[in-house]
PDB file of N, CA, C, O and CB in Angstrom:
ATOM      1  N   UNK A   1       0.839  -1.167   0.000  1.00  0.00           N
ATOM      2  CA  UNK A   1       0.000   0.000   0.000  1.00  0.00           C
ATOM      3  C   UNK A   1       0.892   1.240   0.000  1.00  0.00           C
ATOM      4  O   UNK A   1       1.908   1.322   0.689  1.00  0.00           O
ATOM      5  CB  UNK A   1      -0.959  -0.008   1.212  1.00  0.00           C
ATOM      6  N   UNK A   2       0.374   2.360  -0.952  1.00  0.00           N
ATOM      7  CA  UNK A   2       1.165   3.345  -0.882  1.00  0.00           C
ATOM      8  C   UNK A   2       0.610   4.836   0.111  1.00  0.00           C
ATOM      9  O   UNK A   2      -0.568   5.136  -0.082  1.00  0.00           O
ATOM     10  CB  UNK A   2       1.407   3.580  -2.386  1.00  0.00           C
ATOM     11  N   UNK A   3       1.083   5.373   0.718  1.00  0.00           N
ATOM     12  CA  UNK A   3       0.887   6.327   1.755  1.00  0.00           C
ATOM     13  C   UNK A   3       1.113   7.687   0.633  1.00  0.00           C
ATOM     14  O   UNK A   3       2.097   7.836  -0.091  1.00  0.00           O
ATOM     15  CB  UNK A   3       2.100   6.125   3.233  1.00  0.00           C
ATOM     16  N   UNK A   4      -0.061   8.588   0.721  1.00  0.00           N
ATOM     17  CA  UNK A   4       0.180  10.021   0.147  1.00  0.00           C
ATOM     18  C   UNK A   4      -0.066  10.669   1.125  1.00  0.00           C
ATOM     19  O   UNK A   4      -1.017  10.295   1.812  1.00  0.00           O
ATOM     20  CB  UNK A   4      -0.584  10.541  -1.005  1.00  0.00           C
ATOM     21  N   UNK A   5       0.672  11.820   1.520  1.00  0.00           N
ATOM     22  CA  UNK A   5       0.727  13.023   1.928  1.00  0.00           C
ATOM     23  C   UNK A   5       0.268  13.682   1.766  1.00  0.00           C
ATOM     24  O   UNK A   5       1.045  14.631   1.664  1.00  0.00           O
ATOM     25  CB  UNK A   5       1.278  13.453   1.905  1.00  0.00           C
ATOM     26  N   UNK A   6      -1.259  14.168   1.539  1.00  0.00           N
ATOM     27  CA  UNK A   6      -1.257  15.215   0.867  1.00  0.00           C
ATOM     28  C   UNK A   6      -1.533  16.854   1.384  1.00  0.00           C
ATOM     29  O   UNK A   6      -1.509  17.951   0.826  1.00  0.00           O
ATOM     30  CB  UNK A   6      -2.064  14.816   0.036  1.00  0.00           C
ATOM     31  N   UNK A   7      -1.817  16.334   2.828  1.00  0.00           N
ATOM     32  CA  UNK A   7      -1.517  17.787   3.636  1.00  0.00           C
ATOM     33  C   UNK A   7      -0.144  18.022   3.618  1.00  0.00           C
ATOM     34  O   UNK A   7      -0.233  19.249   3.655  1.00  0.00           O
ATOM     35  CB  UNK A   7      -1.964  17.836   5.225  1.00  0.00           C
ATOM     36  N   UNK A   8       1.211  17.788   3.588  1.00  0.00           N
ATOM     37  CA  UNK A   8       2.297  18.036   3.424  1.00  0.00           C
ATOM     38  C   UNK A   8       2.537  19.201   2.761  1.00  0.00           C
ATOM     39  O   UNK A   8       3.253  20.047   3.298  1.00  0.00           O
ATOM     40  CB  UNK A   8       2.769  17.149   2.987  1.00  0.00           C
ATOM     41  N   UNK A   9       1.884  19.462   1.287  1.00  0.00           N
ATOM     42  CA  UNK A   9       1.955  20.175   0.185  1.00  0.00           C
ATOM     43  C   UNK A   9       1.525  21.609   0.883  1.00  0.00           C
ATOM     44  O   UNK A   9       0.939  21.584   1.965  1.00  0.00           O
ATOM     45  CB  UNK A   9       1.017  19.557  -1.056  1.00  0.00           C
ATOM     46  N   UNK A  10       1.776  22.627   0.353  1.00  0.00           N
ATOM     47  CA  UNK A  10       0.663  23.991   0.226  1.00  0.00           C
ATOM     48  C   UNK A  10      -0.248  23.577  -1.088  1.00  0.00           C
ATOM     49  O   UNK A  10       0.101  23.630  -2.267  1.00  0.00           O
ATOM     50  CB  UNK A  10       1.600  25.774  -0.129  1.00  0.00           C
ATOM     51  N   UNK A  11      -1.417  23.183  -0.590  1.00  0.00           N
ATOM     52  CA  UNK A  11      -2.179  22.947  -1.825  1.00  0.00           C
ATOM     53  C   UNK A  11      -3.405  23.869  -1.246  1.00  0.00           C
ATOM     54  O   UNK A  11      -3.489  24.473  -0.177  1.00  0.00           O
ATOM     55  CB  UNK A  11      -2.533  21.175  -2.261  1.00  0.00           C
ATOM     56  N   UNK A  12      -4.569  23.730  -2.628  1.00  0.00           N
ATOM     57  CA  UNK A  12      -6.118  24.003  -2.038  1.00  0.00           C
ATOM     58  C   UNK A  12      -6.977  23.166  -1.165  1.00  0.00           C
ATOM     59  O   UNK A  12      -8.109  23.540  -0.855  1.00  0.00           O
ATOM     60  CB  UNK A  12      -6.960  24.116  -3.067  1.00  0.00           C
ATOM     61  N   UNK A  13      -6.276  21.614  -0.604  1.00  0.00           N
ATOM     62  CA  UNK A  13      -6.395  21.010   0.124  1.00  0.00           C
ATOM     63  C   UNK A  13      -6.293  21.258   1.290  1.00  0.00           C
ATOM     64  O   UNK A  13      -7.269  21.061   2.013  1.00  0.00           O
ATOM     65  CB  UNK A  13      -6.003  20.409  -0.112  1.00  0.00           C
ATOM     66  N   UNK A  14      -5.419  21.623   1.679  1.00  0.00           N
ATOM     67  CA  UNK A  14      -5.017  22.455   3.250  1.00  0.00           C
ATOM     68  C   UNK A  14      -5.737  23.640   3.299  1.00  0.00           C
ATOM     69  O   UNK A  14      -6.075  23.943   4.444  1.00  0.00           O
ATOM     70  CB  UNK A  14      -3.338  22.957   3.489  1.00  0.00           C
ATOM     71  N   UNK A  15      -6.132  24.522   2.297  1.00  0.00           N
ATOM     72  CA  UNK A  15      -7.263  25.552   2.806  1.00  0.00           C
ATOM     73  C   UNK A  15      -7.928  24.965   3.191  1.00  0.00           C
ATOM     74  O   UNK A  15      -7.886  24.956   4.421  1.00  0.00           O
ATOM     75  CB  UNK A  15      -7.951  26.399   2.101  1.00  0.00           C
ATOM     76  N   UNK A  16      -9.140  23.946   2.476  1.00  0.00           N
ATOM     77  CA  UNK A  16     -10.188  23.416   2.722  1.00  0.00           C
ATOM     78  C   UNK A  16     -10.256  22.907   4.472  1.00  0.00           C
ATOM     79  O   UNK A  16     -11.179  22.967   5.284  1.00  0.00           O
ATOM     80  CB  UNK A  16     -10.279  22.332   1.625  1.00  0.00           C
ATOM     81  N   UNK A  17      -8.778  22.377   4.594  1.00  0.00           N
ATOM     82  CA  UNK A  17      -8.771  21.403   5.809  1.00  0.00           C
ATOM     83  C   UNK A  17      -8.547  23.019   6.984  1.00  0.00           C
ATOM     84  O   UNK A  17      -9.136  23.224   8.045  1.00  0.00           O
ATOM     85  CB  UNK A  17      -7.076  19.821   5.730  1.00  0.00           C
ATOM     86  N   UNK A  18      -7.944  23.544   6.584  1.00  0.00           N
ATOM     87  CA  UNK A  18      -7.844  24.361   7.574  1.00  0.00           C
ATOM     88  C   UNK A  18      -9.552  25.396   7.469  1.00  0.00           C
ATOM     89  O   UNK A  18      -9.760  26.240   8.342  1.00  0.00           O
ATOM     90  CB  UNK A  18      -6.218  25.243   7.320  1.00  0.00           C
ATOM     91  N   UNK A  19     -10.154  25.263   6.818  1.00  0.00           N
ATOM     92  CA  UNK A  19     -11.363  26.154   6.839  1.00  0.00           C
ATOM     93  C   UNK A  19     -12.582  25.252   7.996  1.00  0.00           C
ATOM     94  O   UNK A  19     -13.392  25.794   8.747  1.00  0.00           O
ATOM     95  CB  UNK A  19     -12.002  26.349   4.956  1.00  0.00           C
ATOM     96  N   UNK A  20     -12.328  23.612   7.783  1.00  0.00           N
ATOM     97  CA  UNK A  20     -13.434  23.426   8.595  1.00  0.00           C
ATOM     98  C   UNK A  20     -12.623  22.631  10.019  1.00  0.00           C
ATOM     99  O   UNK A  20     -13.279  21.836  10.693  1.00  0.00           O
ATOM    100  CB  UNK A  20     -14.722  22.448   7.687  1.00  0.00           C
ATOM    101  N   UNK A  21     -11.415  22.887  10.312  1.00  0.00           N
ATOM    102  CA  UNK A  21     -11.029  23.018  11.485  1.00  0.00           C
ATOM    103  C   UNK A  21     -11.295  24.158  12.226  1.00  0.00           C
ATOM    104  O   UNK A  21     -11.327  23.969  13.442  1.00  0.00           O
ATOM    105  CB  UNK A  21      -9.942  22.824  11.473  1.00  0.00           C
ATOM    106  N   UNK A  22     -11.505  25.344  11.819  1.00  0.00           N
ATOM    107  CA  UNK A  22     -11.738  26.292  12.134  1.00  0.00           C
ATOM    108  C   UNK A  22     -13.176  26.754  13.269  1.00  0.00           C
ATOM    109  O   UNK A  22     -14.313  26.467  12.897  1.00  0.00           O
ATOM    110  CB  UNK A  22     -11.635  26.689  10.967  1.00  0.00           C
ATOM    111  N   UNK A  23     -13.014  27.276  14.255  1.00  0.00           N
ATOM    112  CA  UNK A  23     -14.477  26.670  14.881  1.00  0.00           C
ATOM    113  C   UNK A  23     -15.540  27.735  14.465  1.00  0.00           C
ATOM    114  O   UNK A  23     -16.705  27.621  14.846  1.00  0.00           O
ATOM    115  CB  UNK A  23     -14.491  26.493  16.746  1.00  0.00           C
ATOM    116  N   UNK A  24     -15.137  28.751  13.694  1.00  0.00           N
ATOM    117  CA  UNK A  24     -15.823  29.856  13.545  1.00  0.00           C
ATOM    118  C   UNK A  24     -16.944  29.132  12.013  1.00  0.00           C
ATOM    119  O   UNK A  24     -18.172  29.064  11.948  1.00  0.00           O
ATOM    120  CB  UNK A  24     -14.558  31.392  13.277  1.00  0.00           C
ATOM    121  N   UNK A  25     -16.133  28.800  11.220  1.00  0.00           N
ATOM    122  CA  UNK A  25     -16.834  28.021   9.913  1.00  0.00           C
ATOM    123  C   UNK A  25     -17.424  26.462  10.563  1.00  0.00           C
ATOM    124  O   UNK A  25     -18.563  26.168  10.198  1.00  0.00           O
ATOM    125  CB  UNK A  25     -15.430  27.706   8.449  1.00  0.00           C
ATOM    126  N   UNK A  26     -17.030  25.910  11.079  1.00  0.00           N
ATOM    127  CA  UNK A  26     -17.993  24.843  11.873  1.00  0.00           C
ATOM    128  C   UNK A  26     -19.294  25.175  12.055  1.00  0.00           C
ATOM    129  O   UNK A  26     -20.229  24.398  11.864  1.00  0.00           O
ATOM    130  CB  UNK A  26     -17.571  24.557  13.220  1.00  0.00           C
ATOM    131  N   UNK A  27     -19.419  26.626  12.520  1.00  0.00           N
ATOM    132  CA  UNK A  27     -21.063  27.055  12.455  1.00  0.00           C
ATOM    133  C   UNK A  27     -21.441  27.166  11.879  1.00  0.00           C
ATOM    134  O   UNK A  27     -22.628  27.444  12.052  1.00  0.00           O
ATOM    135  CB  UNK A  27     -21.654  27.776  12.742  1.00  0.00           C
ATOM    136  N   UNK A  28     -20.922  27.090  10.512  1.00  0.00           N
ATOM    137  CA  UNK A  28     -21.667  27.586   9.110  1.00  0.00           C
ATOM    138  C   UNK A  28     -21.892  26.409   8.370  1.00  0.00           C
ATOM    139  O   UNK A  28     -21.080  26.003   7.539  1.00  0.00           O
ATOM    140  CB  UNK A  28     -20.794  28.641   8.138  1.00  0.00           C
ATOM    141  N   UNK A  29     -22.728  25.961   8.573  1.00  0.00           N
ATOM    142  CA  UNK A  29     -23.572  24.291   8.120  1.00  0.00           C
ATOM    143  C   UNK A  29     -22.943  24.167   6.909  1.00  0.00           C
ATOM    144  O   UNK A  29     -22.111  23.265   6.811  1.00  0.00           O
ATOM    145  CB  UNK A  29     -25.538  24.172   7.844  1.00  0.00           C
ATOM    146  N   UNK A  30     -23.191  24.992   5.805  1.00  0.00           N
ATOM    147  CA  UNK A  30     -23.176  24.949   4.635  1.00  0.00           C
ATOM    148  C   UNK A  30     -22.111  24.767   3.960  1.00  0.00           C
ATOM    149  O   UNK A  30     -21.915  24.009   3.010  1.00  0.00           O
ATOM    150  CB  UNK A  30     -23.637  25.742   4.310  1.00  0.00           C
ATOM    151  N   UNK A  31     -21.162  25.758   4.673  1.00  0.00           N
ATOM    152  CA  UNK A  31     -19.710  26.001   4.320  1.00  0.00           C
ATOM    153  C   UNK A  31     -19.023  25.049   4.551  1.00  0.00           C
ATOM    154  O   UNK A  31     -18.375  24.464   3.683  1.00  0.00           O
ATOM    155  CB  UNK A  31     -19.093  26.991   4.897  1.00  0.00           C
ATOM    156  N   UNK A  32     -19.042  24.828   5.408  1.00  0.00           N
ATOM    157  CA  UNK A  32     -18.965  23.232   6.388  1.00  0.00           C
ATOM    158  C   UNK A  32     -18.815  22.251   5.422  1.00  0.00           C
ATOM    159  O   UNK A  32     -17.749  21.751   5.064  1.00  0.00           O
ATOM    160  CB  UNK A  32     -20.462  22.728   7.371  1.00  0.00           C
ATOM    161  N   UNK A  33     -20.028  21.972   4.977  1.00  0.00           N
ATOM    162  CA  UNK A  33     -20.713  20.776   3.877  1.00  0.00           C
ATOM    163  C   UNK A  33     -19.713  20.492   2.312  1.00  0.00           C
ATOM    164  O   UNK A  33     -19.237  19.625   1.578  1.00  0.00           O
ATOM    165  CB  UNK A  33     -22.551  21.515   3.288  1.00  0.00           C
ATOM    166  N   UNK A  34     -19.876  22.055   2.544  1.00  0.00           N
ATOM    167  CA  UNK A  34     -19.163  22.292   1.017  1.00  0.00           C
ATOM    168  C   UNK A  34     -17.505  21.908   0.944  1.00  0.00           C
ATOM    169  O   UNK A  34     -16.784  21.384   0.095  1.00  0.00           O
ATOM    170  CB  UNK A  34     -19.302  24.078   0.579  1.00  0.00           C
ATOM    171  N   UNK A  35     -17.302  22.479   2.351  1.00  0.00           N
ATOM    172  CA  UNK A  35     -15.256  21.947   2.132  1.00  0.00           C
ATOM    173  C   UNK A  35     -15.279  21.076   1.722  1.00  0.00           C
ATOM    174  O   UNK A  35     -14.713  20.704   0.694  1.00  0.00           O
ATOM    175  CB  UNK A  35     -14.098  21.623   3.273  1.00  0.00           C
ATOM    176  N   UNK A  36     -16.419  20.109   2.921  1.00  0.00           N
ATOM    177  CA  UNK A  36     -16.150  18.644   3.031  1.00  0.00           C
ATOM    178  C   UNK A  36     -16.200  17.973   1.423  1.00  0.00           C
ATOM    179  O   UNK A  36     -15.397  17.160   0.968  1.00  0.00           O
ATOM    180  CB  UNK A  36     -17.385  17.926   4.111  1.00  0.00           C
ATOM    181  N   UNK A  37     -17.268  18.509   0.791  1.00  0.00           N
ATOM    182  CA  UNK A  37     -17.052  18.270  -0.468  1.00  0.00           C
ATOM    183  C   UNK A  37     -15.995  18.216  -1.730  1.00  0.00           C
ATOM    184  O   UNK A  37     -15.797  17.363  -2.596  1.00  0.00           O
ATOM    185  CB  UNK A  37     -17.635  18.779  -0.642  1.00  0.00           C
ATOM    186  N   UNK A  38     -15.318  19.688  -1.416  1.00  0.00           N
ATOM    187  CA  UNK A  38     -14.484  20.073  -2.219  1.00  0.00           C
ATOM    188  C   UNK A  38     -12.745  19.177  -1.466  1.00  0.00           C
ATOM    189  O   UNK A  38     -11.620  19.219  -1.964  1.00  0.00           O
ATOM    190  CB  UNK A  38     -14.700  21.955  -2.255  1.00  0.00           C
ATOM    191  N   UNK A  39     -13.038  18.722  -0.633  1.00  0.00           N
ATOM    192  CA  UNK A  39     -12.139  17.691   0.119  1.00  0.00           C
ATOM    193  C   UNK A  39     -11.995  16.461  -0.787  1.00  0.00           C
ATOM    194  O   UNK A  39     -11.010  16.060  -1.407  1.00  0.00           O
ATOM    195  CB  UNK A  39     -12.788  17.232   1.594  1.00  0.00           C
ATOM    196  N   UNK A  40     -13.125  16.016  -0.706  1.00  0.00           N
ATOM    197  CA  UNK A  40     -13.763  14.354  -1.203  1.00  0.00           C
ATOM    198  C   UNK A  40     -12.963  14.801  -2.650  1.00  0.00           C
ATOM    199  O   UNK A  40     -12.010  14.140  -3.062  1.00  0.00           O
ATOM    200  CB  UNK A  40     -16.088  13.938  -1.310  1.00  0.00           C
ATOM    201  N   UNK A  41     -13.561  16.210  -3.486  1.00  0.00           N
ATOM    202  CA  UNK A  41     -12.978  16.028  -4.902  1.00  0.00           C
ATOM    203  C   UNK A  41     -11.422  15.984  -5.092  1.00  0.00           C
ATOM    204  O   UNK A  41     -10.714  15.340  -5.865  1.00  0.00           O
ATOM    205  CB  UNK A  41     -13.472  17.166  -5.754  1.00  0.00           C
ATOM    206  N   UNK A  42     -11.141  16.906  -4.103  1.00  0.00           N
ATOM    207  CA  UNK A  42      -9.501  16.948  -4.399  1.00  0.00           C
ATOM    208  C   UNK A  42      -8.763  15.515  -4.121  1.00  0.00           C
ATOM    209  O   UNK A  42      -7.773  15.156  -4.758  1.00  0.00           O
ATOM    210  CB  UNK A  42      -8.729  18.140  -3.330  1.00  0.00           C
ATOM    211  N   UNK A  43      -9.443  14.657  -2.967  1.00  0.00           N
ATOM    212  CA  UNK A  43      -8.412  13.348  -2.837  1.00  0.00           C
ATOM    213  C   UNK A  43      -8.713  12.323  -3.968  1.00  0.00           C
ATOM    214  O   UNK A  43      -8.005  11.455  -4.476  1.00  0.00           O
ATOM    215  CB  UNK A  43      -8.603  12.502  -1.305  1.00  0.00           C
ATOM    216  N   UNK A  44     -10.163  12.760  -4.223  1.00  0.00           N
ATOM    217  CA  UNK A  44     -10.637  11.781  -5.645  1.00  0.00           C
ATOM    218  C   UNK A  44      -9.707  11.548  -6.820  1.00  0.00           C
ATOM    219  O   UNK A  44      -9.291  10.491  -7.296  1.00  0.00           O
ATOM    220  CB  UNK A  44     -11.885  12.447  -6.413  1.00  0.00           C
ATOM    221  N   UNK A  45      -9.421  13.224  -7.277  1.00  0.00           N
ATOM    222  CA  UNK A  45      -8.767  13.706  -8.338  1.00  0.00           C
ATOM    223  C   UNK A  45      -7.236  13.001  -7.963  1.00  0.00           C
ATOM    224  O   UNK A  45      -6.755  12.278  -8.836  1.00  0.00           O
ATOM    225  CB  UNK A  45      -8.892  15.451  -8.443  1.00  0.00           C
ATOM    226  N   UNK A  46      -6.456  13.196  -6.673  1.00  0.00           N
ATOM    227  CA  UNK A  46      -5.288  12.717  -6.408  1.00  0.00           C
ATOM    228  C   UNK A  46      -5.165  11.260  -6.589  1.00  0.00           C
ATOM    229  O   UNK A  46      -4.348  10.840  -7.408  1.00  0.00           O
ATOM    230  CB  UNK A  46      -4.967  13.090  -5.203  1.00  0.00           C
ATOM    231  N   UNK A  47      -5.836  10.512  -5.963  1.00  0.00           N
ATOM    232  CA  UNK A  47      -6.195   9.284  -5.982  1.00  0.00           C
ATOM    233  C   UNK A  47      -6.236   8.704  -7.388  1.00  0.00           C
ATOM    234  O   UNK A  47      -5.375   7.842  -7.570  1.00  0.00           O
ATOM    235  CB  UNK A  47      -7.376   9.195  -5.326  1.00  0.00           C
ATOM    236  N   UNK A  48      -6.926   8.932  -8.296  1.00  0.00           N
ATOM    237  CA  UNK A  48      -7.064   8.587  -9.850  1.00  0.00           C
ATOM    238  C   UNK A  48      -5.907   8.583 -10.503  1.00  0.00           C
ATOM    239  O   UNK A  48      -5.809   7.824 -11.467  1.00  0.00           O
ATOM    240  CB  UNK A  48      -7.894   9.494 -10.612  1.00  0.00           C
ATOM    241  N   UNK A  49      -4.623   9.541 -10.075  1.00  0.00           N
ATOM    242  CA  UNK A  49      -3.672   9.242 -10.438  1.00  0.00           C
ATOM    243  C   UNK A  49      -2.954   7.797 -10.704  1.00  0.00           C
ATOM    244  O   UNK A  49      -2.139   7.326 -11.497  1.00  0.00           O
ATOM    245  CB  UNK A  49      -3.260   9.858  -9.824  1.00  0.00           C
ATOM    246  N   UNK A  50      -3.534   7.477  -9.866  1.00  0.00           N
ATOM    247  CA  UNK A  50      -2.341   6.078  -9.245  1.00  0.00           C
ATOM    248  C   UNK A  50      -3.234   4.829  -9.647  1.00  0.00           C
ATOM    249  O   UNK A  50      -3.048   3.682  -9.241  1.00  0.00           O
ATOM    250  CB  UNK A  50      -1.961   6.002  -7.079  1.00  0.00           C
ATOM    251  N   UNK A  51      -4.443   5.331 -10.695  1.00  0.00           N
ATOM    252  CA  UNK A  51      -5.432   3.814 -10.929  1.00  0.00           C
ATOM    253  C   UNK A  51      -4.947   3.315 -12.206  1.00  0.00           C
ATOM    254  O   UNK A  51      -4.486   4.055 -13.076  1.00  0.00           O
ATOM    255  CB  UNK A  51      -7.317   4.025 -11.087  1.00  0.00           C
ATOM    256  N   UNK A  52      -5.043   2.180 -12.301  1.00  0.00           N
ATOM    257  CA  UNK A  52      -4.331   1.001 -13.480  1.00  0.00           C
ATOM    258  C   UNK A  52      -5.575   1.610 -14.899  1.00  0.00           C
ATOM    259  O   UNK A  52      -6.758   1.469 -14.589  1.00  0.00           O
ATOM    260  CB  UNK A  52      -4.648  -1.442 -12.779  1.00  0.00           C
ATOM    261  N   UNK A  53      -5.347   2.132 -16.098  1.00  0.00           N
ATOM    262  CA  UNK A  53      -6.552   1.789 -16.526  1.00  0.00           C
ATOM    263  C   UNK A  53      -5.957   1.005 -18.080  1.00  0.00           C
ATOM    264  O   UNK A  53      -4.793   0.622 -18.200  1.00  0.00           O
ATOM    265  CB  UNK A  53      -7.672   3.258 -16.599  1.00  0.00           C
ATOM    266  N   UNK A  54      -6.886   0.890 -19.052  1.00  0.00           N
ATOM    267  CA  UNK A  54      -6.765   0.230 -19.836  1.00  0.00           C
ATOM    268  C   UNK A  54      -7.064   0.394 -21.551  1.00  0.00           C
ATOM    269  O   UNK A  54      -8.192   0.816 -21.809  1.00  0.00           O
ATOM    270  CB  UNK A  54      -7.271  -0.491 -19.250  1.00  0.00           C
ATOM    271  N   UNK A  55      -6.353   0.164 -22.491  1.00  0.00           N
ATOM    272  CA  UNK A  55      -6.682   0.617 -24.036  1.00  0.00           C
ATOM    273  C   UNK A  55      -8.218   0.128 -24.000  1.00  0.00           C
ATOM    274  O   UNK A  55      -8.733  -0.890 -23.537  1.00  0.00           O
ATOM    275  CB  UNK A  55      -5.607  -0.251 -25.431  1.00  0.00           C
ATOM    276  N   UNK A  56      -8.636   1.006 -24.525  1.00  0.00           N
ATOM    277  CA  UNK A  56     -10.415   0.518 -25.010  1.00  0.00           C
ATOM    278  C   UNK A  56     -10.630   1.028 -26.860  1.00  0.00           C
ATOM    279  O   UNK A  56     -10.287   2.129 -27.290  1.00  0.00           O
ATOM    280  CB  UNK A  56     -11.980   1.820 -23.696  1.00  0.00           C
ATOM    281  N   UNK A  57     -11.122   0.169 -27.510  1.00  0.00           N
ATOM    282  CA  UNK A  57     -11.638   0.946 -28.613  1.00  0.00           C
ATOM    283  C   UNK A  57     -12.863   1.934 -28.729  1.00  0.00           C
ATOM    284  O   UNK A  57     -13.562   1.121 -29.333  1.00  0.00           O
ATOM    285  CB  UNK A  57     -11.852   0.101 -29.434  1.00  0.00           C
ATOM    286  N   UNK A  58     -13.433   2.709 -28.659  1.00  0.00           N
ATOM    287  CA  UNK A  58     -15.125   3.465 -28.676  1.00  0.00           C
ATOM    288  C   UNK A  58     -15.293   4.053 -30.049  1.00  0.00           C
ATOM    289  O   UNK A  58     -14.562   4.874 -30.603  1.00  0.00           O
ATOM    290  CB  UNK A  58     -15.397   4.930 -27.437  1.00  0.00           C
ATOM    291  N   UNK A  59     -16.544   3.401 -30.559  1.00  0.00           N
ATOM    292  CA  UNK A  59     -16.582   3.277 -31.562  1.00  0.00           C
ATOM    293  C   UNK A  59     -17.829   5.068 -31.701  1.00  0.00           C
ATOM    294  O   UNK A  59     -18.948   5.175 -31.198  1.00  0.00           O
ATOM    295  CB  UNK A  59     -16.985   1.512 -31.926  1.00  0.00           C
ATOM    296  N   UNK A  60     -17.111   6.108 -32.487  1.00  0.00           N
ATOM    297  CA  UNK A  60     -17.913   7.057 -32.167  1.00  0.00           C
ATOM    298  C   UNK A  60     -18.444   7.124 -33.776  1.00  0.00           C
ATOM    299  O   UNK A  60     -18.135   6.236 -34.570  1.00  0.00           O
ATOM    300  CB  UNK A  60     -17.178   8.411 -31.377  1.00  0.00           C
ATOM    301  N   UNK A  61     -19.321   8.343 -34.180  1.00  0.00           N
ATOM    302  CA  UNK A  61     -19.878   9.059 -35.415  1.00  0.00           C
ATOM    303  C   UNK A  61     -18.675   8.879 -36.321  1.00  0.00           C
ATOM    304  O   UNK A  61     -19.281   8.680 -37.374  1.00  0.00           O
ATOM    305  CB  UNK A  61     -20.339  10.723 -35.183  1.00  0.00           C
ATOM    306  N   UNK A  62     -17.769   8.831 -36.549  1.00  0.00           N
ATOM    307  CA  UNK A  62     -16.671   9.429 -36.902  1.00  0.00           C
ATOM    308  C   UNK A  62     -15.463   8.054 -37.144  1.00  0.00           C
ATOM    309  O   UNK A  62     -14.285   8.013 -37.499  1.00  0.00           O
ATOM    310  CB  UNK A  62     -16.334  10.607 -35.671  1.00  0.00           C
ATOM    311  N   UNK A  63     -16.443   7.075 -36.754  1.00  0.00           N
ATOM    312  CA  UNK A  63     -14.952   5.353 -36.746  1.00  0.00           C
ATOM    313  C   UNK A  63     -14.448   5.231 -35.758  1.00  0.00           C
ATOM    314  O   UNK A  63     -14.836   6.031 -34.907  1.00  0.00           O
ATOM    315  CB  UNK A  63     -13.386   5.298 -37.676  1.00  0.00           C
ATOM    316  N   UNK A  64     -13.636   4.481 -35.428  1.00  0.00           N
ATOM    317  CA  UNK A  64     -13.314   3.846 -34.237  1.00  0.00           C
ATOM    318  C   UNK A  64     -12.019   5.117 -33.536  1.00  0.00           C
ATOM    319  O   UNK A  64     -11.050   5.704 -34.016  1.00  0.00           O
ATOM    320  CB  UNK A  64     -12.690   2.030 -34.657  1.00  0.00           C
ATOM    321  N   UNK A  65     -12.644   5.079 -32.285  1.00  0.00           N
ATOM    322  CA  UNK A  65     -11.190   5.842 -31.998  1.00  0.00           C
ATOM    323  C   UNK A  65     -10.173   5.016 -30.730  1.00  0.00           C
ATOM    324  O   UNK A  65     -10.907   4.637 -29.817  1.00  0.00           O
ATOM    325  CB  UNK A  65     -11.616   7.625 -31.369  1.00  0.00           C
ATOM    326  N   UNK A  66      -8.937   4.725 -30.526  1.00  0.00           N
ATOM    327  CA  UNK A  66      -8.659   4.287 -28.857  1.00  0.00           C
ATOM    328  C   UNK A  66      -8.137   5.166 -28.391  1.00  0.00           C
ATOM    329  O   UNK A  66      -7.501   6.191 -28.639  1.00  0.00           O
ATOM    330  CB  UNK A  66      -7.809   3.130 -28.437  1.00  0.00           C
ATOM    331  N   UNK A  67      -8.623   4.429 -27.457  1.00  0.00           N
ATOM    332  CA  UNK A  67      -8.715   5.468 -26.025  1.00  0.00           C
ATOM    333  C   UNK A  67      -7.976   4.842 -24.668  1.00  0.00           C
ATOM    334  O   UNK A  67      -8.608   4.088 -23.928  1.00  0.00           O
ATOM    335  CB  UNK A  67     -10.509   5.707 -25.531  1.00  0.00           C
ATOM    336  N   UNK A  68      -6.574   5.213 -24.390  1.00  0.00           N
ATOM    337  CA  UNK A  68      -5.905   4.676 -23.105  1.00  0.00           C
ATOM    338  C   UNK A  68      -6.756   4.683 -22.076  1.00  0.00           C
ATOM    339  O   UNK A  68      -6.316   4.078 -21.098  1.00  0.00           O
ATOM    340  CB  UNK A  68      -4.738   5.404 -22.668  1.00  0.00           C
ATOM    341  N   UNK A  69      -8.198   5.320 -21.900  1.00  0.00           N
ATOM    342  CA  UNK A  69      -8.530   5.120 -20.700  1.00  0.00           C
ATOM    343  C   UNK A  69      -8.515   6.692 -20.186  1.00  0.00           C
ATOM    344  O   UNK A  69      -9.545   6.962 -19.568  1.00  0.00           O
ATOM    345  CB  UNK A  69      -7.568   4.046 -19.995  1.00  0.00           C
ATOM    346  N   UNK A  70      -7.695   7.657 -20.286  1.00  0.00           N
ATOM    347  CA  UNK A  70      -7.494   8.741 -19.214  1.00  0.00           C
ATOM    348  C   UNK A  70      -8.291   9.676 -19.769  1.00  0.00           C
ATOM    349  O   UNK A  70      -8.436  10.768 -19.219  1.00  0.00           O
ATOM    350  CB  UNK A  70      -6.014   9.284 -18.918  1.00  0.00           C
TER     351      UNK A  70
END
């Protein structure tokens, strides 16, 4: 298993994390909701890096095109 860091970085990740540590935005339901969200996308996006994917053909309007996957 590989271990990422990704609070380590200065990223838009560490805003997020530092916005709903914060106890003042904790009260703010919404804002709250939303880091947590924009959290989930950023480790998503990091995460996808590191996934195996695979040649596919997709056959569009236009003839076959391949597609590595990314």
């Amino acid at each position: 298993m590989q271990i990422h860091y990704l609070s380590e970085d200065n990223s838009v990740l560490n805003h997020f994390l530092g916005q709903i540590r914060n106890v003042n935005v904790q009260h703010d339901s919404m804002r709250f909701r939303r880091n947590i969200e924009r959290i989930g996308e950023v480790m998503a996006y990091e995460l996808s890096k590191d996934l195996r994917y695979k040649n596919i053909e997709i056959q569009t309007p236009l003839g076959i095109k391949k597609d590595n996957g990314n």
